[in-house]
DSSP file (Angstrom, degrees, kcal/mol; ACC not computed):
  #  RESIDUE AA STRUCTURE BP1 BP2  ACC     N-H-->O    O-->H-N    N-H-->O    O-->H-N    TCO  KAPPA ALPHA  PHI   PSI    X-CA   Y-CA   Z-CA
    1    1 A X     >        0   0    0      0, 0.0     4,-1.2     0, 0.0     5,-0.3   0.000 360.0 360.0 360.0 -37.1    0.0    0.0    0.0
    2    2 A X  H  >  +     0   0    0      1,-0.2     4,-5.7     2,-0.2     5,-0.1   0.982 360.0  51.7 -67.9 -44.7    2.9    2.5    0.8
    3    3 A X  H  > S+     0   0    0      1,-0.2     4,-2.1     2,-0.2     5,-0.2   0.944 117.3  38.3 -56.5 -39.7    4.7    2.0   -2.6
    4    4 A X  H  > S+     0   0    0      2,-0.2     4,-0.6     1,-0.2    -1,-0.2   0.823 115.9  55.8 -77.2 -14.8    1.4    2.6   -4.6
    5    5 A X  H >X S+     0   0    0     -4,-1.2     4,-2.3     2,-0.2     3,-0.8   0.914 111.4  43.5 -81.4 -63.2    0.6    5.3   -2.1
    6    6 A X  H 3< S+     0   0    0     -4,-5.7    25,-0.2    24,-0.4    -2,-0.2   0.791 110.4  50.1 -58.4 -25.4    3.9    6.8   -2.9
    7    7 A X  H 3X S+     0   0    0     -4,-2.1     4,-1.0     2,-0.2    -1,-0.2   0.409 109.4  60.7 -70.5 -23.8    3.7    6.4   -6.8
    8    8 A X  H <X S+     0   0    0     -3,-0.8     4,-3.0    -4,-0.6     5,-0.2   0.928 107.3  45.2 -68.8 -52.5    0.2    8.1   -6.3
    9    9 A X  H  X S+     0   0    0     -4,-2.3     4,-1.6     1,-0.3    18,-0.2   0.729 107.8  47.4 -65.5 -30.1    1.7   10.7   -5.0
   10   10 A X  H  > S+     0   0    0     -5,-0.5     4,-1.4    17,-0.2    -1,-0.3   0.888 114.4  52.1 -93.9 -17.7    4.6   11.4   -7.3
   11   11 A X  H  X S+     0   0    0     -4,-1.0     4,-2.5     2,-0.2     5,-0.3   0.893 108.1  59.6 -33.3 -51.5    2.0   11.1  -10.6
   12   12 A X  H  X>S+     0   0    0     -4,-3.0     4,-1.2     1,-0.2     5,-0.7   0.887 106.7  37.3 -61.3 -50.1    0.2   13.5   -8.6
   13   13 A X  H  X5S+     0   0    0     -4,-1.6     4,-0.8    -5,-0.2     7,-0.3   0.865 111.9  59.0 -55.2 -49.3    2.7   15.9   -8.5
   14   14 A X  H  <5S+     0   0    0     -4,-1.4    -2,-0.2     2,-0.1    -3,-0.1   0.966 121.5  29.5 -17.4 -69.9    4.1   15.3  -12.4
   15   15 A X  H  <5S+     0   0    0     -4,-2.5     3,-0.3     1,-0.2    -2,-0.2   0.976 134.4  28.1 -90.6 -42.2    0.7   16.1  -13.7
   16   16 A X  H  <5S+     0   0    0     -4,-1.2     2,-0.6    -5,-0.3    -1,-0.2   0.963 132.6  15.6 -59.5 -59.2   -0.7   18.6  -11.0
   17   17 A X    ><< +     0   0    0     -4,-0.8     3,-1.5    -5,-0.7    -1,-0.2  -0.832  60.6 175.8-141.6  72.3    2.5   20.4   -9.4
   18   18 A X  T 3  S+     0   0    0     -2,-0.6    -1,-0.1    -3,-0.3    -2,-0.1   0.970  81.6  40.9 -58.8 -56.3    5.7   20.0  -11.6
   19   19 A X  T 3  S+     0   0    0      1,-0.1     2,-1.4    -5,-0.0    -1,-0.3   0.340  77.2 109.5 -91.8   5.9    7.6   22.2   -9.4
   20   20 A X    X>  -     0   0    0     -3,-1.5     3,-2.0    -7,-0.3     4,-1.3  -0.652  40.1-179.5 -96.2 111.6    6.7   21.4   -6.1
   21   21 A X  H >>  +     0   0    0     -2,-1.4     4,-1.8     1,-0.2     3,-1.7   0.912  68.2  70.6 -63.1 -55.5    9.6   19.9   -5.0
   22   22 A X  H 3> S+     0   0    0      1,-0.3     4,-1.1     2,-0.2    -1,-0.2   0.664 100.0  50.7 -51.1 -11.6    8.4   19.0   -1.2
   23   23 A X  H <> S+     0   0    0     -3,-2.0     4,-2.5     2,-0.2    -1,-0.3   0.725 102.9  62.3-102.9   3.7    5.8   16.2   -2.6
   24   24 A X  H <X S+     0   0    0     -3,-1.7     4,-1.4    -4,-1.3    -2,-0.2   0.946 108.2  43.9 -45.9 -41.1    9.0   14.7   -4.7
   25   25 A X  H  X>S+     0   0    0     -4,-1.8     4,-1.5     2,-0.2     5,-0.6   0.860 119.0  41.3 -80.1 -43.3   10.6   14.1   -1.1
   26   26 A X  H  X5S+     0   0    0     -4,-1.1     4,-1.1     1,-0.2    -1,-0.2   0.887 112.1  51.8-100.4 -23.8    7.7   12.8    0.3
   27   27 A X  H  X5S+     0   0    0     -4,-2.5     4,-0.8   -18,-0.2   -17,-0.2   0.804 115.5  43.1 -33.7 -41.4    6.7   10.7   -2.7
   28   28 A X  H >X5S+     0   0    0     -4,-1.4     3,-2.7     2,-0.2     4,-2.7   0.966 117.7  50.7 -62.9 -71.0   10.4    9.1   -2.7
   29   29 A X  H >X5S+     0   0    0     -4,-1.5     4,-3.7     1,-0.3     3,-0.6   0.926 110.3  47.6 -23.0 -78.8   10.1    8.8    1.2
   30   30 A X  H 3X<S+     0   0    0     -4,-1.1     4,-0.8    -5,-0.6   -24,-0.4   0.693 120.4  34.3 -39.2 -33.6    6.8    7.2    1.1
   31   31 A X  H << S+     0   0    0     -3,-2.7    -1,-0.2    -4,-0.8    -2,-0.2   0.577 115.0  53.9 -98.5 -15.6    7.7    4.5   -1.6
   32   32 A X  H <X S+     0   0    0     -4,-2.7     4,-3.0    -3,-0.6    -2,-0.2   0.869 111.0  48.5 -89.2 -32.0   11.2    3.9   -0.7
   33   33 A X  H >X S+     0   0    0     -4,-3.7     3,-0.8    -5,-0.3     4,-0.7   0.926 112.5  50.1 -41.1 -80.6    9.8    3.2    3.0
   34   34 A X  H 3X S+     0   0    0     -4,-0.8     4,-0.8     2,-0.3   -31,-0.2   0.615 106.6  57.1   9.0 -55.8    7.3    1.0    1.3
   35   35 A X  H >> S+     0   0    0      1,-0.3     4,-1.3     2,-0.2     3,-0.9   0.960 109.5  43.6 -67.0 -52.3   10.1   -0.8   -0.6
   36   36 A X  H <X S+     0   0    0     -4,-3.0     4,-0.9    -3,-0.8    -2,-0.3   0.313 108.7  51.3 -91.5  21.8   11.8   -1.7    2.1
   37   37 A X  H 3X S+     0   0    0     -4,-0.7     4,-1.6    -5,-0.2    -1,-0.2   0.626 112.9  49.1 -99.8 -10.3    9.1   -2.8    4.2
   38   38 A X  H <X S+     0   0    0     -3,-0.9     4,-2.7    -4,-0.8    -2,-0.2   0.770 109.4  52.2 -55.1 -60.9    8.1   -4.9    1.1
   39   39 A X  H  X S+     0   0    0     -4,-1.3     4,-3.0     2,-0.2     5,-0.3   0.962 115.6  47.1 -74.9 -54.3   12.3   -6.2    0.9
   40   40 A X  H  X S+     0   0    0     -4,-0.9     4,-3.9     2,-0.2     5,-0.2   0.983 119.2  36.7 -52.3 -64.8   11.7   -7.2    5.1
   41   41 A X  H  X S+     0   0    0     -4,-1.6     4,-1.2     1,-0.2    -2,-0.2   0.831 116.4  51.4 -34.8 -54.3    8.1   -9.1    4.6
   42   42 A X  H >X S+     0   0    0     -4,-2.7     4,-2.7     2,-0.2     3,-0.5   0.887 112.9  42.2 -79.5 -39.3    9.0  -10.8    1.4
   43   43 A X  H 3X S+     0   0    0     -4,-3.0     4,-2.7     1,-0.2     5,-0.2   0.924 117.2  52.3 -60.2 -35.0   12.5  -12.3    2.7
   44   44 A X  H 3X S+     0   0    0     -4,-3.9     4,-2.5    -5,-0.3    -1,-0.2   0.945 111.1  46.4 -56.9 -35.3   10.2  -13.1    6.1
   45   45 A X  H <X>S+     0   0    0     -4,-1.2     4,-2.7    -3,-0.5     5,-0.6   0.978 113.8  51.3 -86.4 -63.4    7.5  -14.9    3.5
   46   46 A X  I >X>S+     0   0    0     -4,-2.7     4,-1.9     2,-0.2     3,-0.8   0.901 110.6  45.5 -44.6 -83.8   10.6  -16.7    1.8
   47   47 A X  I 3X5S+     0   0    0     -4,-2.7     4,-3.1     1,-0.3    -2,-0.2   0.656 112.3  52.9 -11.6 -76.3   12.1  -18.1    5.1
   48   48 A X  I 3<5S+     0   0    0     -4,-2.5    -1,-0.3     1,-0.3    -2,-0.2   0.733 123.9  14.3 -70.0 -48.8    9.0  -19.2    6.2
   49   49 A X  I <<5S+     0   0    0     -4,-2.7    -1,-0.3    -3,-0.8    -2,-0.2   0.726 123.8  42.1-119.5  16.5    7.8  -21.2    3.2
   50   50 A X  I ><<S-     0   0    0     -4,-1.9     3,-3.1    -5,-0.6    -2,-0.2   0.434  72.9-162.6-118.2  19.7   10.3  -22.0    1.0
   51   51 A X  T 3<<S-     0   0    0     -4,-3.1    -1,-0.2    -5,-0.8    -2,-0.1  -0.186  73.4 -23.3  79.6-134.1   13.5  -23.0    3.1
   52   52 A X  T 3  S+     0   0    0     -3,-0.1     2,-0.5    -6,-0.0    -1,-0.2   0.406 106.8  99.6-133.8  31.3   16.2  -22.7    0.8
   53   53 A X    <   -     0   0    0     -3,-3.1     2,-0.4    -7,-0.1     0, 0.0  -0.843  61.0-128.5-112.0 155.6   15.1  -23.0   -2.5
   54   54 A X        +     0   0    0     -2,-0.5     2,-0.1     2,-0.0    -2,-0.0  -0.902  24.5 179.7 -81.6  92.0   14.3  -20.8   -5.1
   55   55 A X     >  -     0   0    0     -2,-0.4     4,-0.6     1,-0.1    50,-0.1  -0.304  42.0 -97.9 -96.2 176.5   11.1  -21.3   -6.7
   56   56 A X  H  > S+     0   0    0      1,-0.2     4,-2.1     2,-0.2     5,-0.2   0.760 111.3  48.5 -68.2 -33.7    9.9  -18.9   -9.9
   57   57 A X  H  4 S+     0   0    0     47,-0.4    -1,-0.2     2,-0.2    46,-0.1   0.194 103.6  52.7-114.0  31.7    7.9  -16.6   -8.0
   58   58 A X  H  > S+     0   0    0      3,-0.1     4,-0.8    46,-0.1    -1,-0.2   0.487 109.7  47.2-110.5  -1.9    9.7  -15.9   -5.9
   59   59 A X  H  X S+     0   0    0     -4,-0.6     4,-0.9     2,-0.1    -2,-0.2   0.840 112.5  53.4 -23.0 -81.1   12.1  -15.1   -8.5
   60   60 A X  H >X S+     0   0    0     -4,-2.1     4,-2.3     1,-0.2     3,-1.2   0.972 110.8  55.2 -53.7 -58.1    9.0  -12.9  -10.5
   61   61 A X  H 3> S+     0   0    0     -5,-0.2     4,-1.3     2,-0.2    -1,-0.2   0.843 105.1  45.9 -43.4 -53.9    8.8  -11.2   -7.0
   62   62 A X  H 3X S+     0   0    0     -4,-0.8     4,-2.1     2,-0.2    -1,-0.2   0.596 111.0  49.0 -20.5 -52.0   12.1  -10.2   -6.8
   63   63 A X  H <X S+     0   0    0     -3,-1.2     4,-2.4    -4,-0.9    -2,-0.2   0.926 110.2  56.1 -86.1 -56.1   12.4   -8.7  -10.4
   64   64 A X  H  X S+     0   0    0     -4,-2.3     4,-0.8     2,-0.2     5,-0.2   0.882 107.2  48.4 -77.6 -58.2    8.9   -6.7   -9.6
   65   65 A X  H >X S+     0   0    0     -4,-1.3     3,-4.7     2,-0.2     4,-2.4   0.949 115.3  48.6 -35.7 -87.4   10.7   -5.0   -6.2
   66   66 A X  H 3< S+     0   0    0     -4,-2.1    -2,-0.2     1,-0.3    -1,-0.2   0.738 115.6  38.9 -25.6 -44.0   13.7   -4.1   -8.7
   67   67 A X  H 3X S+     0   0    0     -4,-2.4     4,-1.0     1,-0.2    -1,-0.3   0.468 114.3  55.2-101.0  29.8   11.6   -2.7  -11.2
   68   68 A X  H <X S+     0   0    0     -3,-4.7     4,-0.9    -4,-0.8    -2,-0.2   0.643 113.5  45.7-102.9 -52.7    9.1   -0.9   -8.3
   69   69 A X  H  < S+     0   0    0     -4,-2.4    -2,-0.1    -5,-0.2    -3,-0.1   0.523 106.9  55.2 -90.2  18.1   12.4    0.7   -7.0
   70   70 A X  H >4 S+     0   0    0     -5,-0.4     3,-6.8     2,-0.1     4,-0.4   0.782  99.9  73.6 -87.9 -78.2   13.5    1.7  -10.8
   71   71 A X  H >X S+     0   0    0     -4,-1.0     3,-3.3     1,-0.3     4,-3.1   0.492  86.1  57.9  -6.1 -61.8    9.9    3.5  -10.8
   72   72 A X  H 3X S+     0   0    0     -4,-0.9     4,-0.8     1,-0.4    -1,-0.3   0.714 104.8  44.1 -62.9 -27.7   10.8    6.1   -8.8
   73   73 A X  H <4 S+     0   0    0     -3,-6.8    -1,-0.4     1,-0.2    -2,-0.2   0.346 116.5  45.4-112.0  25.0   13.3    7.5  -10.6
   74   74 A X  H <> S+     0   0    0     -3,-3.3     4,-3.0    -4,-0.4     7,-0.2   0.532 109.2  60.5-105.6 -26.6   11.6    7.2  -14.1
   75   75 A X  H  < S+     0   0    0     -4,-3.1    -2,-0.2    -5,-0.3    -3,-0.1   0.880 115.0  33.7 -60.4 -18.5    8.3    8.6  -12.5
   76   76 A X  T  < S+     0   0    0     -4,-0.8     3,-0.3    -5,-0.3    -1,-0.2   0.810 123.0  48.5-104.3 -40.8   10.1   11.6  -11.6
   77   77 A X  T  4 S+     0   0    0      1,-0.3     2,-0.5    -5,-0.2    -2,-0.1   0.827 119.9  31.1 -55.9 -46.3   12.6   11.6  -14.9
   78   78 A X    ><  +     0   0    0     -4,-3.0     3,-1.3     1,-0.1    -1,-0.3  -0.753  68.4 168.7-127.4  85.6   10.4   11.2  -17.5
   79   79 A X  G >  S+     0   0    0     -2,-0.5     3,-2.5    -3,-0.3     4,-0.4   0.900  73.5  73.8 -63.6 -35.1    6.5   13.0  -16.4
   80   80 A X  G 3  S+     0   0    0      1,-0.3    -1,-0.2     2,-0.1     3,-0.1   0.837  99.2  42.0 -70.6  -6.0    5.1   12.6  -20.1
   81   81 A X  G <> S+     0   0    0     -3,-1.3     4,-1.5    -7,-0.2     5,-0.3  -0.086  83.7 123.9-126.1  59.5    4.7    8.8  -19.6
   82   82 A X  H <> S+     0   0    0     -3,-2.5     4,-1.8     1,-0.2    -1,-0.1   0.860  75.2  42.5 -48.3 -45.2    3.2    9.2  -16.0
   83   83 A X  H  > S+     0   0    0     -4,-0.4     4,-1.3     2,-0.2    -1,-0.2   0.557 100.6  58.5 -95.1 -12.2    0.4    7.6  -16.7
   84   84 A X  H  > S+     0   0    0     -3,-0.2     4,-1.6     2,-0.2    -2,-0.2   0.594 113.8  48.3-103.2 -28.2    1.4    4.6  -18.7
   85   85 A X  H  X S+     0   0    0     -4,-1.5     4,-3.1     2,-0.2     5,-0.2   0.949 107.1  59.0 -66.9 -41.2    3.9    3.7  -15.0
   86   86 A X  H  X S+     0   0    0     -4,-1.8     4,-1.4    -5,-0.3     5,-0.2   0.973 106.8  39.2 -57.9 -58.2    1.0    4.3  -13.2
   87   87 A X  H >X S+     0   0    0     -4,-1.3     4,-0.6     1,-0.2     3,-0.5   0.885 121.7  48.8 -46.4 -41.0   -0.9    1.4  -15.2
   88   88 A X  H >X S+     0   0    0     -4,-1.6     4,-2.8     1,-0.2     3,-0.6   0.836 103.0  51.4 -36.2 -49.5    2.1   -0.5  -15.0
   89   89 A X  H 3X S+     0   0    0     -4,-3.1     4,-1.7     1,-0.2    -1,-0.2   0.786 115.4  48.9 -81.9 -25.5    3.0   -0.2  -11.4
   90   90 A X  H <X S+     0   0    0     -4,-1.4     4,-1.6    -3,-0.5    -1,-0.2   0.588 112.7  45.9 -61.0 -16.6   -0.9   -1.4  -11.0
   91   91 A X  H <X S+     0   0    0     -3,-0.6     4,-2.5    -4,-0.6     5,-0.4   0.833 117.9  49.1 -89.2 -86.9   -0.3   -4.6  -13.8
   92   92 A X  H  X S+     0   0    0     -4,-2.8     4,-2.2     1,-0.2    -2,-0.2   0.640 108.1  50.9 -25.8 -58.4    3.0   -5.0  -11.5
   93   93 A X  H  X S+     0   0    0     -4,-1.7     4,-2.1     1,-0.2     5,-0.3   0.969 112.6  45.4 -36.0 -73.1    1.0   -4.9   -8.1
   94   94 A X  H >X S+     0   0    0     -4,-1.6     4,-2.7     1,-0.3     3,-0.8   0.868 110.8  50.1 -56.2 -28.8   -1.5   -7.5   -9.1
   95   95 A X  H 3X S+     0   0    0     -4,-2.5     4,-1.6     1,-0.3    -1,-0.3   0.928 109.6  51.2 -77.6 -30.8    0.9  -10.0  -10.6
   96   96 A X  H 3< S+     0   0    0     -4,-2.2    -1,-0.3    -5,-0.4    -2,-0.2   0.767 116.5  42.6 -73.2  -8.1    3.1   -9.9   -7.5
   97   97 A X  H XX S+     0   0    0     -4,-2.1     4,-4.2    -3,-0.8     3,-3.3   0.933 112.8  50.1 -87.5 -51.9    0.0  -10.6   -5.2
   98   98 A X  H 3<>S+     0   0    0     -4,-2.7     5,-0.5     1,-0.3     4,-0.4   0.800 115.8  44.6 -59.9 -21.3   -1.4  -13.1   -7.5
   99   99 A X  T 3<5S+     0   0    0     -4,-1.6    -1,-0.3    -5,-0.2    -2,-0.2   0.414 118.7  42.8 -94.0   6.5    2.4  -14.8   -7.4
  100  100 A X  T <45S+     0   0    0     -3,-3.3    -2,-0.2    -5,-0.2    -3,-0.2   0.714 122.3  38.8-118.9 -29.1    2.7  -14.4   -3.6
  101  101 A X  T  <5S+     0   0    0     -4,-4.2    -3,-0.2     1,-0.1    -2,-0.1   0.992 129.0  30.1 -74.8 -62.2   -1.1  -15.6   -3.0
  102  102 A X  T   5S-     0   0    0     -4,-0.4    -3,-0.2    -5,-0.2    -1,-0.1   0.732  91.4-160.6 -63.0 -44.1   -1.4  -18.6   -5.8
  103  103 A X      < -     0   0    0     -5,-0.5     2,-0.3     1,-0.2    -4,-0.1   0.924   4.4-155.0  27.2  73.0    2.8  -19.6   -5.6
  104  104 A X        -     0   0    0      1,-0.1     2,-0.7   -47,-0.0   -47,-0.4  -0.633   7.6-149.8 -85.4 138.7    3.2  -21.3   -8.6
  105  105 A X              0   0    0     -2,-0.3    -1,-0.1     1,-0.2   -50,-0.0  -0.793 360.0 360.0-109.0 112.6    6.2  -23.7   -8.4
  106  106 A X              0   0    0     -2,-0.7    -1,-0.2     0, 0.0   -51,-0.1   0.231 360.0 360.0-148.7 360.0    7.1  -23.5  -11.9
């Protein structure tokens, strides 16, 4: 919730408020908190059921974090495709719940 909360917020800013620098900082804040409370949970989630193997989604899961903490700095880089990360980062959301709920060992 914090990362999308925080990606709401720095879209918001793009399209609304180019120049107001203080909700960049609390957009970053807000998603890199997010991230890493995301990095703690998901290692906890590993431990806890898969031991010490490496299945595929948790793999997929992995790659989704990376490109969730990429986001930030393209939401903020590039404002004219604001809205096509924002669908992304929503695409992204569901597939990493659907891989963390479903765990297909593939």
């Amino acid at each position: 919730m914090m990362v999308m909360l925080g990606f709401g917020v720095l879209i918001a800013r793009v399209t609304l408020a180019p120049d107001n620098i203080s909700l960049r900082k609390l957009g970053s804040i807000v998603s890199g908190v997010g991230l890493l409370l995301l990095l703690f949970s998901g290692f906890g989630l590993f431990a806890k059921v898969c031991g010490n193997q490496f299945y595929g989604w948790v793999i997929v899961k992995m790659v989704i974090w990376v490109i969730f903490g990429a986001l930030t700095v393209v939401i903020n880089r590039c404002p004219k495709y604001s809205m096509v990360l924002f669908r992304l980062t929503i695409v992204l959301a569901a597939t990493a719940a659907f891989m963390a709920i479903s765990k297909p060992m593939f």
